[in-house]
C-alpha positions in Angstrom: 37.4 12.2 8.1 34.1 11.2 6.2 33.7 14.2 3.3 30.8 12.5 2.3 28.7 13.1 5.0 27.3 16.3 7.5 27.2 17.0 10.9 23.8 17.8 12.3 23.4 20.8 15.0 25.3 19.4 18.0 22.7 20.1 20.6 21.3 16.9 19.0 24.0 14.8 20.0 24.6 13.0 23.5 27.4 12.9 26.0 29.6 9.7 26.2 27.8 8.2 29.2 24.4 8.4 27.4 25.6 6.9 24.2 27.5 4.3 26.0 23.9 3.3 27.8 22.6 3.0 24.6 25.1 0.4 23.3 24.1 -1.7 26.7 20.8 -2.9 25.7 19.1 -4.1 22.4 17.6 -2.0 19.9 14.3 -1.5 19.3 11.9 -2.9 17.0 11.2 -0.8 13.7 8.4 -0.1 13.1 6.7 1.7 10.1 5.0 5.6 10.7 3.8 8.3 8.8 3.4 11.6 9.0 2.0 15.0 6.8 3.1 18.2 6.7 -0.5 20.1 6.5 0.5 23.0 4.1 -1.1 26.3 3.6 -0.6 29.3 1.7 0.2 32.0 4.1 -1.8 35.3 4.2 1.6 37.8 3.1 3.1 35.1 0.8 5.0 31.9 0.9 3.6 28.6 3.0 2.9 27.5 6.6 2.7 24.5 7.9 0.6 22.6 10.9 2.3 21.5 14.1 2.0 20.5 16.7 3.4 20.1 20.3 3.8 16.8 22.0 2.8 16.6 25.8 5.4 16.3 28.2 3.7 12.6 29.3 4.0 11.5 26.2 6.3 7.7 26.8 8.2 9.1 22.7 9.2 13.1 21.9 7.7 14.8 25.0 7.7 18.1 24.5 9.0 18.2 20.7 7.1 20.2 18.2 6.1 17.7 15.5 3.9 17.2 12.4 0.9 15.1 12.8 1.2 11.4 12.3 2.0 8.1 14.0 2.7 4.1 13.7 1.4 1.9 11.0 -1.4 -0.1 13.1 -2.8 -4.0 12.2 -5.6 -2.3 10.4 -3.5 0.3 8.4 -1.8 -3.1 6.6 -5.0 -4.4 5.8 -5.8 -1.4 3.7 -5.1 -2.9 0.5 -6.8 -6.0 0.5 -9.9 -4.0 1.9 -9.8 -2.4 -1.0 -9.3 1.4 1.2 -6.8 1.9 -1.4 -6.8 1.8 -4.9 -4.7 -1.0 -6.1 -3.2 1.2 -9.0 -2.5 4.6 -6.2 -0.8 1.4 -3.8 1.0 0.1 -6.7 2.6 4.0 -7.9 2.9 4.9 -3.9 5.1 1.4 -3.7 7.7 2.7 -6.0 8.2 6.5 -4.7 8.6 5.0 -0.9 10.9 2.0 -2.5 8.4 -0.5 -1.0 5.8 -3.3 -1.6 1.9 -2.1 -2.4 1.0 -3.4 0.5 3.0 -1.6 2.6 2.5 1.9 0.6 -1.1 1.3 1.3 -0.7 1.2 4.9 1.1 3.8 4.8 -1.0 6.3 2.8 -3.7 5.1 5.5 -2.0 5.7 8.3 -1.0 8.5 7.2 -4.9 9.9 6.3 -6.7 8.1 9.4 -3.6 9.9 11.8 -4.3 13.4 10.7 -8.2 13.3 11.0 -7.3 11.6 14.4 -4.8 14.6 15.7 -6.2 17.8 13.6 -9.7 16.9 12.6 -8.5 17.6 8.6 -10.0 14.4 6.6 -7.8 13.8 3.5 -10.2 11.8 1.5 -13.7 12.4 0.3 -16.4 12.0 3.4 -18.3 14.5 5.8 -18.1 11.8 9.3 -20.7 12.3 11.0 -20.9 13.5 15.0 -18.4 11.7 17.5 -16.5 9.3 14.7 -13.0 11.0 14.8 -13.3 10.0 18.6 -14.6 6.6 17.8 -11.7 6.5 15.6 -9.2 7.6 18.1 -10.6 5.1 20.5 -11.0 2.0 17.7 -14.4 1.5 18.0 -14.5 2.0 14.2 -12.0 1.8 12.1 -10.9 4.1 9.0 -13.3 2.2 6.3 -16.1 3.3 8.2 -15.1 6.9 7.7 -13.9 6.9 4.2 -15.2 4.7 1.4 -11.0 4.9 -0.4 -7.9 7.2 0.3 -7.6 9.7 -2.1 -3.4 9.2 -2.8 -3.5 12.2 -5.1 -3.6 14.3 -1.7 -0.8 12.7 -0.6 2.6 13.5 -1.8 5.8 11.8 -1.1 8.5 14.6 0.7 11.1 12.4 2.8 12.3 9.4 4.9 13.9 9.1 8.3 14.4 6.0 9.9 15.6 6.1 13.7 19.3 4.5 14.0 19.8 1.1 15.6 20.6 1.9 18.9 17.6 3.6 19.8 15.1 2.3 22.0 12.3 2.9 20.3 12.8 3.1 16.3 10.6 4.1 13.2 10.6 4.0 9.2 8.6 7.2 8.8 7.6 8.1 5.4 6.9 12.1 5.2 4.5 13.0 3.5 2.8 16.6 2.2 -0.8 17.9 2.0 -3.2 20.5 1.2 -5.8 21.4 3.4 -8.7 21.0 2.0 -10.9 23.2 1.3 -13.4 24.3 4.2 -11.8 22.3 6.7 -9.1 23.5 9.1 -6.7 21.4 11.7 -8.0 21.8 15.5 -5.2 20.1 17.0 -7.6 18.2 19.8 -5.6 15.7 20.7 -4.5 14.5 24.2 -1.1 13.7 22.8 -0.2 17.3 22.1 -0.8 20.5 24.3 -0.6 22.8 21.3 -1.2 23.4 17.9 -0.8 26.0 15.5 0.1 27.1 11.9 3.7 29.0 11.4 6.0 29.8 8.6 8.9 27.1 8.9 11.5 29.4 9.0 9.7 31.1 11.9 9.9 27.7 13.8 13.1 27.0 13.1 14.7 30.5 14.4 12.0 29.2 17.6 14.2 26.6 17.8 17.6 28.0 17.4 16.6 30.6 20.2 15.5 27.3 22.7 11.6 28.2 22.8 10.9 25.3 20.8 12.3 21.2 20.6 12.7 19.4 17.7 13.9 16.2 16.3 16.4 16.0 13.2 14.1 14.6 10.5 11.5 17.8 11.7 14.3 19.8 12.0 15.4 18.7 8.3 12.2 18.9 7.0 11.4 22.2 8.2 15.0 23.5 6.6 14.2 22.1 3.6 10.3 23.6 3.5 12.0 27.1 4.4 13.7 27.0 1.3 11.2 26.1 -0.6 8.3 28.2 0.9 8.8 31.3 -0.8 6.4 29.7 -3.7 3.1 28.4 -3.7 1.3 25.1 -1.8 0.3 24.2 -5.6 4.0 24.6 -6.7 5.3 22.8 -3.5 3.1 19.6 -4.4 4.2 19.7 -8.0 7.4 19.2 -6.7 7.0 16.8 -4.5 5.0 14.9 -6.8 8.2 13.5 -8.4 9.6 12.5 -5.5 11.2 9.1 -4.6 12.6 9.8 -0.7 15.8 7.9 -0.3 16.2 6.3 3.1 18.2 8.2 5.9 19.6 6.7 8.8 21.8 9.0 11.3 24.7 7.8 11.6 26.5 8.1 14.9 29.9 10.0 15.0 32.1 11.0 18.5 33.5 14.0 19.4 35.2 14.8 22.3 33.0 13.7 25.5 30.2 14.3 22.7 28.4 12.4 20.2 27.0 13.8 17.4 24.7 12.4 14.5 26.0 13.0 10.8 23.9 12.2 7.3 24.0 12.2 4.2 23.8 16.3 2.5 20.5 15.1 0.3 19.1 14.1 3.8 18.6 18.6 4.1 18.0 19.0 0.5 21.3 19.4 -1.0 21.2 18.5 -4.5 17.5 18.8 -5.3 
């Protein structure tokens, strides 16, 4: 038995027929994502944090409760050379996600033009005017013409999930964590979700253990980890993350019975920090 490695939950795994479906047909492509945890500090003590809830049409996680965020898009990987991002911010982003400037600029794009797109919260200097976040949303302008730079200081490296090979559709996601600003708040007026709302992570996680809500593992992980953090501040959350450099984690596939179940490595939930 592999000591060096845990089991997630088993109502994430599959049964055999499903997995063996899986192993019929290529994998999918990988793409890049991001995606922010929008943190607050809540009213009594400790932090929330923004979710939202995928609709059920949705073609990837219908139904799962999920941070905002999304795929690295042509114009996100043009952010450096357009000068969207500062070539110094690219250059320290590129070593805490392990990566190229180039791509850690996309990223940190991404990662600002996805959240004003799902929750209206702008992490970067601007007031857009009237009708741009759907303009946005709809391409018909792109992220320069709403910011004049990403502010990376807002953005702070958490964690990184990438989707294992056999999956149909597969993603590098690089997590990140952000204030809200202040005088702005996330609406979550989006057509790809059907609810929003702020909660204490360890309230969504007993939501899940009860079956009200649906996660995936890395929001799953994420939400453990932020539950045993979240007794502290948003300022003392960030500090933290600040240092970070997110190691890579992969699920890795392991049977059990007419089950199979996912396993990873114990710093993929924060053991060890």
């Amino acid at each position: 038995m592999t000591t060096d490695l845990v089991d997630l939950p088993p109502r994430f795994g599959m049964d055999r027929p499903a997995f063996d479906r899986l192993g019929s047909r290529p994998p999918g492509e990988l793409r890049r994502a991001a995606s922010v945890l929008l943190v607050r500090d809540a009213a009594g003590g400790g932090v929330e944090v923004f979710v939202l809830e995928r609709a059920a049409e949705m073609a990837f996680a219908a139904g799962m409760t999920v941070f905002p965020g999304g795929g690295v898009d042509a114009a996100d990987r043009e952010a450096l050379a357009r000068g969207l991002v500062d070539e110094a911010a690219a250059g320290e982003a590129a070593q805490s996600w392990a990566t190229t400037p180039g791509t850690a600029a996309a990223l940190l794009a991404c990662a600002v033009r996805e959240t004003y797109e799902e929750t209206g919260v702008l992490l970067a200097d601007g007031t857009p005017g009237p009708g741009v976040r759907e303009r946005l949303v709809a391409r018909e302008v792109g992220l320069g013409d709403v910011v004049a730079r990403v502010d990376a200081d807002r953005l702070r490296p958490w964690a990184r999930w990438i989707t294992p090979e056999a999956m149909p559709r597969r993603y590098d996601t690089a997590f990140f964590v952000a204030a809200v600003p202040p005088g702005q708040e996330p609406d979550g007026a989006t057509t790809e979700a059907v609810g929003a709302r702020w909660c204490a992570p360890a309230q969504a996680l007993r939501e899940w253990e009860d079956g009200t809500r649906a996660l995936m593992p890395p929001t799953w992980a994420v939400l453990g980890e932020l539950a045993r953090l979240s007794g502290g501040s948003v300022a003392e959350l960030l500090d933290a993350a600040a240092a970070r450099r997110p190691e890579p984690v992969t699920p890795r596939f392991r049977p059990a019975g007419e089950r199979v179940g996912f396993v990873v490595p114990p710093q993929a939930l924060g053991a060890g920090r």
